[in-house]
VOGU-3710 file (C-alpha; in Angstrom, 3 decimals, decimal comma):
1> xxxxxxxxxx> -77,804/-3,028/44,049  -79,264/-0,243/45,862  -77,486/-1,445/49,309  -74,064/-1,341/47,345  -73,361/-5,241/47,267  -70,687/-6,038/44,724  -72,638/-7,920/41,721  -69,742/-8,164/39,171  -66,240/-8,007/39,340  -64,254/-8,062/35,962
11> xxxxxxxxxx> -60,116/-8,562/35,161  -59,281/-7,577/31,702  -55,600/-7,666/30,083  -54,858/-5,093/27,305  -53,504/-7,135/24,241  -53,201/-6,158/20,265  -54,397/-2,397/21,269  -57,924/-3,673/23,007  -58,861/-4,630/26,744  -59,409/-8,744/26,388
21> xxxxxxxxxx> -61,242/-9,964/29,521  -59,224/-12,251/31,437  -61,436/-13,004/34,085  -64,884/-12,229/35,641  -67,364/-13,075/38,808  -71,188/-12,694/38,912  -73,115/-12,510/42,096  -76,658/-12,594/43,430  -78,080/-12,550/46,672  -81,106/-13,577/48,869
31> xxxxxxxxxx> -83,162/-11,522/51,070  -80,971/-12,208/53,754  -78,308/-10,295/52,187  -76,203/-13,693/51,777  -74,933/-14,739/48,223  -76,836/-16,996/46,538  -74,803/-17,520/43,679  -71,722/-16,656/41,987  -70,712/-17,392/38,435  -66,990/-17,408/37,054
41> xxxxxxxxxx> -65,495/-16,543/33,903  -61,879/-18,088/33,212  -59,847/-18,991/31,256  -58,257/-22,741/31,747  -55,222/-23,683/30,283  -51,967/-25,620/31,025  -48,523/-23,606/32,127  -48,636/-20,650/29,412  -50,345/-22,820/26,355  -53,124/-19,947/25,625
51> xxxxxxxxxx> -53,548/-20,986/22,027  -55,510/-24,517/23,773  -56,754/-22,355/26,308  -60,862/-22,834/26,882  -62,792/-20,435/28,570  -65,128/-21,621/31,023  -68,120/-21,034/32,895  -68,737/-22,235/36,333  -71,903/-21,732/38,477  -72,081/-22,057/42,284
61> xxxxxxxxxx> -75,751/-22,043/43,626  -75,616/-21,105/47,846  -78,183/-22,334/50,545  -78,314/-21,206/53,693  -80,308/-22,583/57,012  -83,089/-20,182/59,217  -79,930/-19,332/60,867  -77,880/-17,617/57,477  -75,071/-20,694/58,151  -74,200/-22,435/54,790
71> xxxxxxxxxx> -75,397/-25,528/54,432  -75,455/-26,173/50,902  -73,145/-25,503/47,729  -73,015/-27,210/44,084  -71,501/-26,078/41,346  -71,735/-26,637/37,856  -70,187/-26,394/34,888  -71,292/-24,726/31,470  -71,681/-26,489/28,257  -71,190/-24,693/25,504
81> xxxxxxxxxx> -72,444/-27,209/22,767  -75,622/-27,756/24,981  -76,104/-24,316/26,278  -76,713/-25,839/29,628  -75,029/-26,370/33,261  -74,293/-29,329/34,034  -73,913/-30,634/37,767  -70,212/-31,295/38,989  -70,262/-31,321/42,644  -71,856/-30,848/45,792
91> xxxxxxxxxx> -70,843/-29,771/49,350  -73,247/-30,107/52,414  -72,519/-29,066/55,996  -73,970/-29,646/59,400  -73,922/-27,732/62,816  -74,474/-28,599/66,324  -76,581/-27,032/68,926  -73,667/-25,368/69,915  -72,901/-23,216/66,232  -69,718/-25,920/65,473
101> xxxxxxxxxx> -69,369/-27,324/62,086  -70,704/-30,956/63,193  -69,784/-32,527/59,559  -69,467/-32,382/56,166  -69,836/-33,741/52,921  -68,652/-33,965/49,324  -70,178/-35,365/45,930  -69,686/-35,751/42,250  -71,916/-35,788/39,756  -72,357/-39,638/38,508
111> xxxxxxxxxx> -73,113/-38,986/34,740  -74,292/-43,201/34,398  -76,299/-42,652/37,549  -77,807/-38,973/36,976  -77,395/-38,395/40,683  -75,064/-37,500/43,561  -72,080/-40,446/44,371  -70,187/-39,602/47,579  -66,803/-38,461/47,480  -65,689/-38,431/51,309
121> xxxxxxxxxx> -67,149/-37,177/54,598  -65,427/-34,788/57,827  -66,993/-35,075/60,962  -65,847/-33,510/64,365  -65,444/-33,596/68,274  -65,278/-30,699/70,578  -65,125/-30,139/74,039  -68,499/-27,766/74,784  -67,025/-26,244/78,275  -64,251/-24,931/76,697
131> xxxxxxxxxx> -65,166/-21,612/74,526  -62,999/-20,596/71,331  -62,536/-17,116/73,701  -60,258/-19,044/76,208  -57,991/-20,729/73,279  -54,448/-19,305/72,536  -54,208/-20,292/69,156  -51,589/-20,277/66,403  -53,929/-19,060/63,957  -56,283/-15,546/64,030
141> xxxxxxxxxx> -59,381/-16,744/63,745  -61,839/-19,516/64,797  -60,678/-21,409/61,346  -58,345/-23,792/60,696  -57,241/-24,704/57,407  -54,700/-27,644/56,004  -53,799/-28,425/52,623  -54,504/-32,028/50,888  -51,912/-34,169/49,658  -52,105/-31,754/46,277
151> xxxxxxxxxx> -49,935/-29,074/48,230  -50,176/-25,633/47,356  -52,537/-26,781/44,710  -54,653/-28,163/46,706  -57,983/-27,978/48,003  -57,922/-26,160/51,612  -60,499/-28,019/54,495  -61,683/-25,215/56,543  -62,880/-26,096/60,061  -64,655/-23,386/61,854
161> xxxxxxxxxx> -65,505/-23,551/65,183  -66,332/-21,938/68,499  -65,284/-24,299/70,951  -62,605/-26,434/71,771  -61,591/-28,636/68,487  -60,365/-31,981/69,572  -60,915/-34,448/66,356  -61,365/-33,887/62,478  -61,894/-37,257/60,836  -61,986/-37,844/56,815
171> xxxxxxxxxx> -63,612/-40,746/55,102  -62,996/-40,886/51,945  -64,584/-43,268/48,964  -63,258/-46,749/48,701  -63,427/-48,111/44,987  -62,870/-51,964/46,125  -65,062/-51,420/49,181  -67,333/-49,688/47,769  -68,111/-47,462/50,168  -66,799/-44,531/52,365
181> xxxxxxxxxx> -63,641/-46,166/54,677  -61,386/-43,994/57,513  -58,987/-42,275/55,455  -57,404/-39,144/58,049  -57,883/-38,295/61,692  -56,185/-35,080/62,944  -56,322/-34,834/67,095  -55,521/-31,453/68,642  -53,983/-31,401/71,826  -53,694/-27,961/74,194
191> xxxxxxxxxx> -51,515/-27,368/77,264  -53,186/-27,314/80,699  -54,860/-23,790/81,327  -57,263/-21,779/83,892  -60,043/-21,270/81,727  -62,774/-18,585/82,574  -66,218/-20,782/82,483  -69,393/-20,122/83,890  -70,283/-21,881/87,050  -72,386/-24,753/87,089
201> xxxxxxxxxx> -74,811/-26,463/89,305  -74,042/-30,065/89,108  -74,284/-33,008/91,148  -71,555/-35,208/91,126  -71,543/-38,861/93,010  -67,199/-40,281/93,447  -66,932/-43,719/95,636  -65,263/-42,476/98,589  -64,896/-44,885/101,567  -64,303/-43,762/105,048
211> xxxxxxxxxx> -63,579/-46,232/107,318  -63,614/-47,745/110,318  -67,343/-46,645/110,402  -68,356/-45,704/113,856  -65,438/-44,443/114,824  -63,965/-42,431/117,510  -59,932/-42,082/117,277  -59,425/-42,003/113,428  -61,000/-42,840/110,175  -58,990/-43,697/107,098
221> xxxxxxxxxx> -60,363/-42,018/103,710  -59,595/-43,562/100,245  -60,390/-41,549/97,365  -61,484/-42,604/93,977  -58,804/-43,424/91,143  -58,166/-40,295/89,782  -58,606/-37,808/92,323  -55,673/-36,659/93,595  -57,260/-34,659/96,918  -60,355/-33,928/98,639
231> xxxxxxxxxx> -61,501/-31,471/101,638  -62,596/-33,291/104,572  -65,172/-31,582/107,092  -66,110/-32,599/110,215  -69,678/-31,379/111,327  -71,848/-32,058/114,548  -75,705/-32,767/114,754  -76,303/-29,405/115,097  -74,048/-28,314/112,271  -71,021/-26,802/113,920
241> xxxxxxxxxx> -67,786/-26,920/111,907  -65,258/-29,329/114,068  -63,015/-29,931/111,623  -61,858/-29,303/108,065  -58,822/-29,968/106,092  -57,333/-31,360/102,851  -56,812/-35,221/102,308  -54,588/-36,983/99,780  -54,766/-40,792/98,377  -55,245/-43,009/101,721
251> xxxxxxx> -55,200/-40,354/104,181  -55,767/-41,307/107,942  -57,643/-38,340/110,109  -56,993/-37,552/113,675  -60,213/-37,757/115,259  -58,998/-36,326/118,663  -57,099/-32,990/117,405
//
């Protein structure tokens, strides 16, 4: 490619006096510059049992939204006796407004149906005021991964995100149910923090009562359940500051200081 994009990338062992390909990749690419697909050469086999080996072919078309995110990947495999691919799975992802992975979602190939079955679903919660920039996280970057119950051999969910990750939840397919059932929940919790956000102009109503109401000695101020202290000020008609100070849970005010 004239923009120097890799388009092949080939692993060959050197066995009875020749170079035997062990292993290759194949890649295309749309005018975004973003891959469209990629096809791999391998060779499957069990522990070291080469002589059952079988090489195979798997394809993995790419689509992308107006945006170059992923949204779509399926991959199939190659059939030799048919010459054909053949559909094995597919992998669909969503974003939010705000550029986080909203969900996902995985299929199989039904071969009785000729058509997509699900598989099992992620979805996630974040909290939008808090930017990935103000996280100290124990990873590098704005990805988190975690192995399935296959361990190290294993598929790895990667969650990327730019804000505050609270929930991941999995659904996967139920066989009795028939149908997709709560299978995994992950919650992330964070310490408390001073995070750097932008000011905001919002109006926000709290059920404060002030009491007795005229008064002219004291009034008694109760605050809302879960505010732990207010500032109280004191103004005339004509606007003049006559008092102002901080107030706790059932705080009583000296009118005549």
């Amino acid at each position: 490619m004239p923009d120097g994009r890799a388009v092949m990338h080939a692993n060959y062992d050197w066995e009875n006096d020749k170079w035997v390909l062990n292993w290759k990749n194949e890649w295309t690419y749309n005018d975004l510059g973003k891959i469209a697909s990629e096809i791999e050469y391998y060779w499957d086999y069990e522990g070291d049992d080469w002589v059952n080996a079988v090489f195979k072919v798997v394809k993995s078309l790419y689509t992308y939204d107006s945006y170059g995110r992923l949204t779509e990947e399926i991959k199939s495999n190659w059939i030799e006796q048919f010459k054909v691919f053949v559909n094995e799975s597919k992998h669909t992802i969503t974003y939010d407004l705000n550029n986080d992975l909203l969900s996902e979602a995985y299929y199989k190939w039904g071969f009785a149906l000729s058509a997509w079955v699900d598989e099992r679903t992620m979805t996630t919660t974040y909290n939008p005021q808090i930017p990935y920039s103000e996280l100290l996280l124990p990873f590098n970057q704005n990805v988190y991964s975690v192995q399935d119950e296959g361990g190290d051999d294993g598929e790895e969910y990667r969650i990327y995100f730019n804000h505050m990750l609270l929930t991941y939840t999995t659904k996967a397919w139920n066989p009795d149910k028939q149908s997709l059932q709560n299978y995994q929940m992950m919650r992330f919790h964070y310490t408390q923090g001073d995070f750097n956000l932008p000011v905001q102009n919002q109006s926000v109503e709290f059920n404060i009562q002030v009491y007795p109401n005229p008064a002219s000695q004291f009034v008694r101020i109760q605050l809302p359940d879960g505010i732990i202290s207010a500032v109280f000020v004191l103004s005339d008609l004509q606007g003049r500051q006559m008092m102002n100070s901080t107030v706790n849970q059932d705080n009583e005010i000296n009118l005549q200081q």
